[in-house]
C-alpha positions in Angstrom: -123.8 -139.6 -8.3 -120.2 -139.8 -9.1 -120.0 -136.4 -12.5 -117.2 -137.2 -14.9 -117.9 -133.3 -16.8 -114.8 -131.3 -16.8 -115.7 -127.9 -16.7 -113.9 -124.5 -16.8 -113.1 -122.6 -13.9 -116.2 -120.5 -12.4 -117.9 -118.8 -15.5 -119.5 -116.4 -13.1 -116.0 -114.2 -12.7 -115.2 -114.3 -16.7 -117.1 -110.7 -16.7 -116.3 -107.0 -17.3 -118.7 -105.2 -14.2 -120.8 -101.9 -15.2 -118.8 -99.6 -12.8 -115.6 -99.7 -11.0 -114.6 -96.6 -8.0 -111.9 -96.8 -6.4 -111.5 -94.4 -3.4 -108.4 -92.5 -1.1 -108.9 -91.5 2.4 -106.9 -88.3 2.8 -106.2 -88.8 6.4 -105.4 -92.4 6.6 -103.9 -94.9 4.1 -107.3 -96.6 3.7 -108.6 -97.2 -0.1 -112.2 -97.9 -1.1 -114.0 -99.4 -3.8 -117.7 -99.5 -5.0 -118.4 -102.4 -7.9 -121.6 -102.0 -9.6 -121.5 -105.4 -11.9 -125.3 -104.5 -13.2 -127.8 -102.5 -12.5 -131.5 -103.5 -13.4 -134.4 -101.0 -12.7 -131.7 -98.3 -12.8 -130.3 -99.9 -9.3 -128.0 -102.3 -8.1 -127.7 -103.7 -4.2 -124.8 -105.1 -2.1 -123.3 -104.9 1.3 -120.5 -102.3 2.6 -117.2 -104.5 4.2 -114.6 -103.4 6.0 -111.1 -105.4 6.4 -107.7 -105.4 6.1 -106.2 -106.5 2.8 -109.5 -105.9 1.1 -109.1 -105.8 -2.9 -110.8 -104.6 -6.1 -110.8 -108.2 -7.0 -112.9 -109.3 -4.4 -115.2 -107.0 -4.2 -115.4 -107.5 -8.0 -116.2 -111.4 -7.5 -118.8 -110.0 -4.4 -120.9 -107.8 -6.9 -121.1 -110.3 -9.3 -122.4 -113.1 -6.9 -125.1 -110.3 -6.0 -126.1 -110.1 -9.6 -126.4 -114.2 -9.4 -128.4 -114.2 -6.3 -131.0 -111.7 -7.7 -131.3 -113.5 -11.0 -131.5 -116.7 -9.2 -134.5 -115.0 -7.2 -135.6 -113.3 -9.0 -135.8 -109.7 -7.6 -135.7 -106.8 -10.2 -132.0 -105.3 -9.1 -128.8 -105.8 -10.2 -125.5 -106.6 -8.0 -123.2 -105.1 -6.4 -120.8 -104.2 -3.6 -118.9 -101.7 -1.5 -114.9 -102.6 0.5 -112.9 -100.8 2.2 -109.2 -102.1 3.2 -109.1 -100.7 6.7 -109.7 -102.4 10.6 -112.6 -102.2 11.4 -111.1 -102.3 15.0 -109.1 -99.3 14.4 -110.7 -96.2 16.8 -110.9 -94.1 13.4 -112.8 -96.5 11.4 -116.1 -94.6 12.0 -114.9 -91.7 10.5 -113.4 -93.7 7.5 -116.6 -95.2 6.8 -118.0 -91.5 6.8 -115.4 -90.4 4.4 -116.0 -93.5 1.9 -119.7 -92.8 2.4 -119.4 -89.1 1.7 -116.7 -89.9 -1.4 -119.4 -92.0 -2.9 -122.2 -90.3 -2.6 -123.7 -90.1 -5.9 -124.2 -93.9 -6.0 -125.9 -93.7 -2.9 -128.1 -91.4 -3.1 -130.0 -93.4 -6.3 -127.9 -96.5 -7.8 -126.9 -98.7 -5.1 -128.5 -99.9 -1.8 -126.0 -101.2 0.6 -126.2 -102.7 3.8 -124.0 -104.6 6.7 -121.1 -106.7 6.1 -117.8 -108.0 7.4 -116.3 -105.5 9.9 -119.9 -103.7 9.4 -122.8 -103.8 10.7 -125.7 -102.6 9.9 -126.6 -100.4 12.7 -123.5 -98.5 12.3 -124.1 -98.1 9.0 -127.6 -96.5 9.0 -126.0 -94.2 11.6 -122.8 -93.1 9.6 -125.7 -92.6 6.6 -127.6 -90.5 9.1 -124.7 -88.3 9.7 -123.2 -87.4 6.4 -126.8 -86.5 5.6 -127.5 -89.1 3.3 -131.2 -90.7 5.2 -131.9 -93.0 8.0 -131.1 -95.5 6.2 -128.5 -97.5 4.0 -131.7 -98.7 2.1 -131.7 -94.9 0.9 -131.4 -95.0 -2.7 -134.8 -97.9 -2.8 -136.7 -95.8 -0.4 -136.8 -92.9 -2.4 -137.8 -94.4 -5.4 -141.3 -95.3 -3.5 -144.3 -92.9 -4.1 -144.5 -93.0 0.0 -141.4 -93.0 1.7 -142.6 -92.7 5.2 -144.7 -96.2 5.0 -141.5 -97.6 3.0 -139.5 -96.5 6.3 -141.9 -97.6 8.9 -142.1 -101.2 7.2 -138.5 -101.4 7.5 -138.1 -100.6 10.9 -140.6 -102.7 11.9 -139.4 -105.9 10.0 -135.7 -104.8 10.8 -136.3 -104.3 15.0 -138.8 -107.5 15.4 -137.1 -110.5 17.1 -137.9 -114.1 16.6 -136.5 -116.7 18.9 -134.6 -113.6 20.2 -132.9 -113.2 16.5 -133.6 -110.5 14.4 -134.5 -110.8 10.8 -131.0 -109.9 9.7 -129.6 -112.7 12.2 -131.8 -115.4 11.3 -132.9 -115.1 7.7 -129.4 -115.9 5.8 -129.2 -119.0 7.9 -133.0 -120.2 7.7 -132.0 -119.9 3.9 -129.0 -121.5 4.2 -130.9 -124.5 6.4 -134.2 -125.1 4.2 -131.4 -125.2 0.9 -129.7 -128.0 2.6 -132.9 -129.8 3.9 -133.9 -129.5 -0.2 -130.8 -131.0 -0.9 -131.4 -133.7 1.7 -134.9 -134.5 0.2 -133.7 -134.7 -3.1 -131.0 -137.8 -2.6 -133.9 -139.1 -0.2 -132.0 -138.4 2.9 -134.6 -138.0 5.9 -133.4 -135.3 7.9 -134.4 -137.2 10.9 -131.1 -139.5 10.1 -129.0 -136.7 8.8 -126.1 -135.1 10.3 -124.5 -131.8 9.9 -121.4 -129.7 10.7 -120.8 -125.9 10.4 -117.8 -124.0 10.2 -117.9 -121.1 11.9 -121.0 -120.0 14.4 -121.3 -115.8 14.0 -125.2 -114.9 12.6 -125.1 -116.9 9.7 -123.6 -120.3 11.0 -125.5 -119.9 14.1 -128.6 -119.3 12.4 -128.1 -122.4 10.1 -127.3 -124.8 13.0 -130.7 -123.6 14.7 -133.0 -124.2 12.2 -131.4 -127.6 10.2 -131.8 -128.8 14.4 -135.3 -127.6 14.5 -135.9 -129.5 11.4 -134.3 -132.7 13.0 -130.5 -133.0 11.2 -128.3 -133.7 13.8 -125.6 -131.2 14.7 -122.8 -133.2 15.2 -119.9 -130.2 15.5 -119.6 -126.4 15.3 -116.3 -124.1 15.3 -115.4 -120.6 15.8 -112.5 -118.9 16.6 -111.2 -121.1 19.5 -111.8 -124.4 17.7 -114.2 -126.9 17.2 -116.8 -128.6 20.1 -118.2 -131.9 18.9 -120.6 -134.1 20.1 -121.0 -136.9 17.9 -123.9 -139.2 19.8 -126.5 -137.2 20.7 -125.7 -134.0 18.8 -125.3 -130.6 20.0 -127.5 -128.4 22.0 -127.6 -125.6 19.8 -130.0 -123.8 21.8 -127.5 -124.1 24.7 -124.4 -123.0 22.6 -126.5 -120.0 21.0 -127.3 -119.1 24.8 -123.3 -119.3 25.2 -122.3 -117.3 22.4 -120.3 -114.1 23.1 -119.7 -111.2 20.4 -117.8 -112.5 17.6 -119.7 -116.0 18.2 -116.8 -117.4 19.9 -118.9 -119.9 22.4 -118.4 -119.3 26.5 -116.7 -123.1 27.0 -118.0 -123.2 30.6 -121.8 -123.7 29.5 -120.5 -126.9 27.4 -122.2 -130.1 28.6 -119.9 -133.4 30.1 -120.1 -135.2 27.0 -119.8 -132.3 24.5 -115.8 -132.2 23.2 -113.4 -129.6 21.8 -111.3 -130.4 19.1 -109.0 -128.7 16.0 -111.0 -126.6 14.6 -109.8 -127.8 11.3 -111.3 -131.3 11.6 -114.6 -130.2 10.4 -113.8 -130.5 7.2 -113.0 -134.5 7.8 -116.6 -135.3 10.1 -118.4 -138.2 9.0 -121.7 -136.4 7.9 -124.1 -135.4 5.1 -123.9 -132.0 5.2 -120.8 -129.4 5.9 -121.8 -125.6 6.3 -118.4 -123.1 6.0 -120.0 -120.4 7.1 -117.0 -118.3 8.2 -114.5 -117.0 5.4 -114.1 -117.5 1.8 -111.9 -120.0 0.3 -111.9 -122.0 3.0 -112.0 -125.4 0.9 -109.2 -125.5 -1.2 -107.5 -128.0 -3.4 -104.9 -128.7 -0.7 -107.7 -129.7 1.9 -110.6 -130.8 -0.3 -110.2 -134.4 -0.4 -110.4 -135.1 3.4 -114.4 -134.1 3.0 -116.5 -137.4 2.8 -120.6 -136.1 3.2 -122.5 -135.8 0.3 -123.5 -132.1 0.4 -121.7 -128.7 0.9 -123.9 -126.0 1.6 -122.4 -122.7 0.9 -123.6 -120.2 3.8 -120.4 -117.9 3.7 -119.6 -116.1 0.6 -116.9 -118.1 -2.0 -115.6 -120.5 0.2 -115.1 -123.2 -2.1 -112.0 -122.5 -4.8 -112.6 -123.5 -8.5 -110.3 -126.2 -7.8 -111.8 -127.7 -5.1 -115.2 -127.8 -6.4 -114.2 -129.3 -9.6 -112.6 -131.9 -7.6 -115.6 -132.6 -5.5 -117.5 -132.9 -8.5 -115.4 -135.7 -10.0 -116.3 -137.8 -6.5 -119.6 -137.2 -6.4 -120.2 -134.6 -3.8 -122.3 -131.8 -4.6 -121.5 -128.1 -3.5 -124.5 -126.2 -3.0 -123.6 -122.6 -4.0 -123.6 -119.4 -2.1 -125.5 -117.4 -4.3 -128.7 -120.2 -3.9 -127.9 -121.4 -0.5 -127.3 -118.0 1.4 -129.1 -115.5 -0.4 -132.2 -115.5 2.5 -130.2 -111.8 4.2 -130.5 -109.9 0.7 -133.7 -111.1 -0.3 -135.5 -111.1 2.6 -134.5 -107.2 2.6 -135.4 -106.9 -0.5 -139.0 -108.5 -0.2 -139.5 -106.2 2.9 -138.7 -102.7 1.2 -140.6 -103.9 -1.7 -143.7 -104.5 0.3 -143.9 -108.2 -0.5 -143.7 -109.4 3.5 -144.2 -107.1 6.3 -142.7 -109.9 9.1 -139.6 -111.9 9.8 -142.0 -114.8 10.0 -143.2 -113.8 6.2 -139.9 -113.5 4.7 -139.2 -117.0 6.1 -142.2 -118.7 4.5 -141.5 -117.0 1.2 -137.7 -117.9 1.5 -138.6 -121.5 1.7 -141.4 -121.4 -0.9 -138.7 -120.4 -3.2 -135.5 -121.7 -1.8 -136.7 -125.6 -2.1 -137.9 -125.7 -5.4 -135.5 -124.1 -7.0 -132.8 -126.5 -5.4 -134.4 -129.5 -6.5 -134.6 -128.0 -9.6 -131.2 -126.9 -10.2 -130.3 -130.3 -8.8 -132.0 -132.0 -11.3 -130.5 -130.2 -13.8 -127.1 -130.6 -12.9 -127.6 -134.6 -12.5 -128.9 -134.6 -16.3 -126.3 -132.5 -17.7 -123.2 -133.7 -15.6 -122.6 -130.5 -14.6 -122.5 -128.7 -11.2 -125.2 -127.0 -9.7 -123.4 -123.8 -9.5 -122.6 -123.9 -13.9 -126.6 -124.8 -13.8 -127.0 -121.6 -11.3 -125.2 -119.8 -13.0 -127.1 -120.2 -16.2 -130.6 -119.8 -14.4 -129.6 -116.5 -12.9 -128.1 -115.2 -15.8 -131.1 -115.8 -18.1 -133.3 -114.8 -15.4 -131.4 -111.2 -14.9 -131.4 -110.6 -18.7 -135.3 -111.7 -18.8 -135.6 -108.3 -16.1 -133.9 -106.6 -17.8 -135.7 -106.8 -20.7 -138.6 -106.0 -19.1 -137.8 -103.4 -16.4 -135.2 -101.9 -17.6 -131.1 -102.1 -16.8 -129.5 -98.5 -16.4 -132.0 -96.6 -17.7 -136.1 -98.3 -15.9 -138.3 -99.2 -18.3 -140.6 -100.1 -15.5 -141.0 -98.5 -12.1 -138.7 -100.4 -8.9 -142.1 -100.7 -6.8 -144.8 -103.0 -8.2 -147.7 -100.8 -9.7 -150.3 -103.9 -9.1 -151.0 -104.8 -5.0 -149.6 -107.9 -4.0 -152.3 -110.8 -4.3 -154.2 -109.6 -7.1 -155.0 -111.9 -9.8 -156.0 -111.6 -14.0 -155.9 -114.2 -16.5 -156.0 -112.5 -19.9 -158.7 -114.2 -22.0 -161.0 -114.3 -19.4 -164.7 -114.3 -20.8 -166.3 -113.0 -18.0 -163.8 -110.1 -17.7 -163.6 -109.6 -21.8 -167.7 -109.0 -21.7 -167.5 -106.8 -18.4 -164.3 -104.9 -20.4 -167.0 -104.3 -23.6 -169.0 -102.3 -21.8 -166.2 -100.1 -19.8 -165.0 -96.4 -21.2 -161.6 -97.0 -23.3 -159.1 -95.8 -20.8 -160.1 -97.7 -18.3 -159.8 -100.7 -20.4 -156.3 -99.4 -21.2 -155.5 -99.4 -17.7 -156.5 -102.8 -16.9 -154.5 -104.3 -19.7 -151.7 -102.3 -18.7 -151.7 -103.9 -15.1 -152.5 -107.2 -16.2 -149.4 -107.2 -18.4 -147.5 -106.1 -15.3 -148.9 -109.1 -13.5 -148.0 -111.2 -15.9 -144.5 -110.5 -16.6 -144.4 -110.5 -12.6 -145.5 -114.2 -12.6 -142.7 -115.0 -15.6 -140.2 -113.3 -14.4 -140.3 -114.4 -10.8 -141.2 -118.2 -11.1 -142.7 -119.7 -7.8 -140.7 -123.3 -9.1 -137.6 -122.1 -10.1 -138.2 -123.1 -13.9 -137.0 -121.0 -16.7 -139.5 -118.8 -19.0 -139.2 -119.6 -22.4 -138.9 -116.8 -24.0 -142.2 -117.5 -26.8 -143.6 -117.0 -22.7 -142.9 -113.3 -22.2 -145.8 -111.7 -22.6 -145.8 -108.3 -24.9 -147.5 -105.4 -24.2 -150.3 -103.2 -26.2 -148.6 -100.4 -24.2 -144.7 -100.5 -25.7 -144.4 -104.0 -24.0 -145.2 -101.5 -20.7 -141.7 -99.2 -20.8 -142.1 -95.8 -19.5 -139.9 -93.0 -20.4 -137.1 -92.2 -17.8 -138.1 -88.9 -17.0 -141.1 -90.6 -15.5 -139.1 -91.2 -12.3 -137.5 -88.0 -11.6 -136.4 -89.2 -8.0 -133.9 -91.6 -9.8 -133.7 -90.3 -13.4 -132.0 -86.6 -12.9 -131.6 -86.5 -16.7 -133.8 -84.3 -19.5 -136.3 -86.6 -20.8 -137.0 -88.8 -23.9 -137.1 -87.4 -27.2 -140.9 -88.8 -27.2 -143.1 -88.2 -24.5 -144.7 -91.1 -25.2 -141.8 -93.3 -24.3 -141.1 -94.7 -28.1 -137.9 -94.9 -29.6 
């Protein structure tokens, strides 16, 4: 469907962030930054780069997309993100990432969780946390907002050191993710993905990843790139299995495993395959207006962060070929994490069912959306997660929690308020304990609002409000994150 809509350039970056810290090393000419673009529950999550040239201005654009991908999924923090514009290669980069850690502290310790990222990874980050003193952990700041920190530790080192298919959750989940978005895709424009075909630009965790699991699922992979350029096979499609099995640090692919009819080409001509589906799954701004119009499948699937300019987009729009964006298509790393600290899924085979329960409806949906209004599906996006992060914050709270970070009701459990059967059982029970109740069924039911299963937007007459001060809790009620005096009622009012 060829969109005619002429929209402006990205919304999503017209937008003043919370915070801004901009750090000097003392010993090196390296400069830091931390963005926190919004904090809800009183924390805000995004991962730690490192790379030369890095900028304000892009982590700015970063901390923003990790407030989109939140909303979008609705997981009660806000976005953000931590650069540093050094080498990662350089022998003293350790001890610069100790120093930025150490400058920034404060945030650490209880407003943003922060994890791996380009020129970091995440082992080398929970051991630079470990020896500035911080915790074991770059999760740190969620942990110890949990009445039980141990169990919230052992969880994550369990779900963080489990392999699948000899990936661990962190290698496969962003691409699994970034594969079921694009199968949705596929399914909506009625696309069997037993006919499809698919490139992908790049082949490090996340492109690797994606190529696995769209194979698995039947697409064909027609050609992959990395550093050294592209291998193609256009007949039978790629043995990704094989090339995964080939992949050396960096995921530049050992070219002696290749198969006799598997090919090597520019990397550069991915961008002009024949196929339905392109991946970039390298570096960002990688389609741009100068290259944009040599694309001819119908979908690109965002799996790297920003890789598609304004400019490009808008122009792929006008001829009819959707971009599905990052913060839908590879948000499986962050909220996969996010689901496992929380307690939501205890196993990278978990976090992959509940990726895809979300991840296809809401793409369909947003799809949908965007055919009605003309628009893309990142402007839809973009209004979904926005309305979704101010619907949390609402209700738990932005800088200052309202509500605590873990869920007060176990996983599972179900009330429907107006329940007869519970209403006479309620009649009969001591008045706090009917207090109680309410107050966790009106947890549970701003739970099921503000994290919807289809990807639809609440209403807002849909909120439910609460007997208890629509649930809000003063701040000093979480002294691990609130160091403050407290309210000037006890009781929480204003």
């Amino acid at each position: 469907m060829t969109h005619s809509a002429v929209e402006t350039p990205l919304q999503v970056f017209e937008h003043e962030p919370f915070l801004q810290v901009t750090w000097r090393d003392s010993m090196t000419p390296a400069r830091g930054f931390v963005v926190i673009d919004q904090l809800v529950t009183g924390i805000a999550t995004g991962g730690l780069r490192m790379r030369p040239g890095c900028t304000v201005g892009e982590v700015a654009e970063l901390a923003r997309e990790m407030t989109l991908k939140m909303g979008a999924f609705g997981i009660h923090v806000g976005g953000a993100k931590g650069g540093i514009d050094f080498d990662p290669t350089d022998p003293r980069a350790d001890e610069v990432r100790e120093r930025f850690l150490e400058g920034v502290r404060p945030l650490l310790e209880r407003f943003w969780v922060t994890a791996g990222d380009l020129g970091t990874q995440q082992e080398q980050l929970d051991q630079a946390f470990q020896r500035v003193g911080i915790g074991d952990t770059s999760f740190h700041a969620a942990v110890v907002r949990s009445d039980d920190e141990a169990e919230v530790r052992s969880r994550i080192q369990q779900a963080f050191t489990t392999r699948t298919e000899g990936l661990l959750l962190s290698e496969l989940i962003g691409g699994y993710g970034v594969a079921e978005a694009a199968l949705a895709a596929l399914e909506h424009r009625e696309i069997p993905a037993a006919t499809a075909s698919a490139v992908v630009q790049g082949f490090g965790a996340m492109g690797g990843s994606t190529a696995l699991y769209l194979a698995h699922a039947g697409v064909k992979i027609v050609g992959v790139t990395d550093a050294q350029g592209m291998i193609v096979n256009e007949s039978r499609g790629l043995d990704v299995e094989l090339l995964l099995s080939a992949r050396r640090t960096g995921g530049v692919i050992d070219r002696s495993l290749l198969r006799e009819d598997d090919v090597e080409a520019p990397g550069d001509e991915w961008l002009g395959m024949d196929v339905d589906v392109l991946v970039p799954a390298a570096v960002g701004h990688t389609i741009t207006a100068d290259n944009c119009d040599r694309i001819r499948g119908q979908f690109v699937v965002e799996a790297a962060n920003v890789p598609t300019t304004p400019e490009a987009e808008q122009r792929l729009l006008e001829r009819g070929i959707t971009v599905v964006p990052d913060f839908i298509a590879n948000t499986g790393a962050a909220a996969g994490a996010w689901w496992v600290i929380l307690g939501e899924v205890v196993s990278p085979s978990g976090a992959c069912s509940r990726l895809s329960a979300q991840m296809r409806p809401l793409v369909r949906d947003l799809l949908s959306r965007a055919d009605e209004s003309g628009m893309s599906m990142r402007t839809e996006g973009i209004k979904f997660a926005c309305d979704n992060s101010q619907h949390m914050i609402s209700e738990y709270g932005g800088a200052v929690a309202f509500r605590d970070l873990f869920p007060a009701v176990p996983q599972g459990q179900q009330f429907t308020v107006g329940d007869a059967d519970r209403d006479q059982e309620r009649e009969a029970q001591p008045e706090e304990a009917v207090v109680a109740e309410v107050e966790a069924a009106v947890v549970e039911a701003v739970e099921n609002v503000v994290h919807p299963p289809n990807g639809a937007l609440p209403e807002g007459a849909d909120l439910v409000e609460s007997p208890l001060e629509n649930g809000r809790r003063p701040a000093a009620a979480f002294p691990a994150y609130y160091p403050g005096p407290a309210d000037e009622s006890a009781s929480g009012q204003p």
